[in-house]
C-alpha positions, 0 to 999 in steps of 0.5 A: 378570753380577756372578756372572762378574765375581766368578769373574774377580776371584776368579782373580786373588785377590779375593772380592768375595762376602765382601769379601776384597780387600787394598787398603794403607791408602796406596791407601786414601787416594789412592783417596779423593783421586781425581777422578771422571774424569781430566782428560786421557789421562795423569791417572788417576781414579776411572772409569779405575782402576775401568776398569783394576781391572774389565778394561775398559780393554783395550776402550779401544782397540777403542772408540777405533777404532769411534769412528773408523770411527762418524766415517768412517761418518756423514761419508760418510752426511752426504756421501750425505745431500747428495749426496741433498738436491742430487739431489732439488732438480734433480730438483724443478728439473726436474720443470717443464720435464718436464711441459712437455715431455710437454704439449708432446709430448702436442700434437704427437701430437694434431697427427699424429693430425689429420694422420693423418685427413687423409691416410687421408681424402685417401687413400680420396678417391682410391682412390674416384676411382682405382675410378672413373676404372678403371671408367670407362676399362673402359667407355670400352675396350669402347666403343673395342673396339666403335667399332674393331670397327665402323670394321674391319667398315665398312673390309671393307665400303668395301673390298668397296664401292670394288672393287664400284665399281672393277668397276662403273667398269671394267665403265662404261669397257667399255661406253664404249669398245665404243661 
């Protein structure tokens, strides 16, 4: 580091190796009168005049507006921080109406749940009876088709037996007319 800040100082015609620099006895004197740092932007101190000697202050400028935007930064990172902060304490607001919620969800699932049960039991209730009731109207169907199947052969059989008697009555009417 001081090897290229002798190069750059020997360029413009100073060797600080052998310390062969020109300063006037004047500069002498108002080099030993100088403040360590100015007091304000137009005054010159010790720390300025090193700064224009060694080549710093062409920096100045650029620092001055990395200060700016290091200001614009941490201002936004405070606004973000809050905006953070505001968050966090509405979301804690919440998280108790949250978890009242989900108890409250949890219960009426339990609630449909049970409800649930009760239906499929209902339901099985009734597909039980519905088998039954089925298989009692199949039953009760055969014993019809059984009862109609004799009442149609009781029917031939009185159709049969009432012309047998119409014959018989007629035969009877016959006879009682011959005599």
């Amino acid at each position: 580091r001081f090897k290229e800040v002798a190069l750059l100082l020997r360029s413009h015609g100073i060797d600080l190796v052998h310390n062969r620099f020109l300063i006037l006895q004047g500069e002498v004197e108002q080099i030993a009168l100088m403040k360590p740092k100015a007091q304000n932007e137009h005054d010159t101190g010790m720390l300025e005049y090193l700064e224009d000697i060694i080549g710093t202050t062409r920096f100045k400028v650029p620092l001055q507006k990395l200060e700016v935007k290091l200001e614009e930064l941490n201002t936004e990172r405070q606004e973000k921080y809050n905006k953070i902060k505001v968050a966090e304490k509405e979301r804690e607001a919440l998280r108790e109406p949250m978890r009242d919620a989900v108890q409250f969800l949890m219960k009426e699932n339990e609630c449909t749940i049970i409800k649930n049960k009760i239906h499929q039991w209902h339901l099985n209730d009734c597909q039980n009876k519905l088998k039954q009731y089925t298989e009692e109207k199949a039953s009760l169907d055969s014993l019809l088709s059984e009862v109609k199947q004799k009442i149609k052969v009781c029917n031939e059989e009185l159709a049969v037996k009432e012309k047998q008697v119409s014959v018989k009555i007629k035969e009877l009417d016959v006879i009682k007319g011959k005599r």
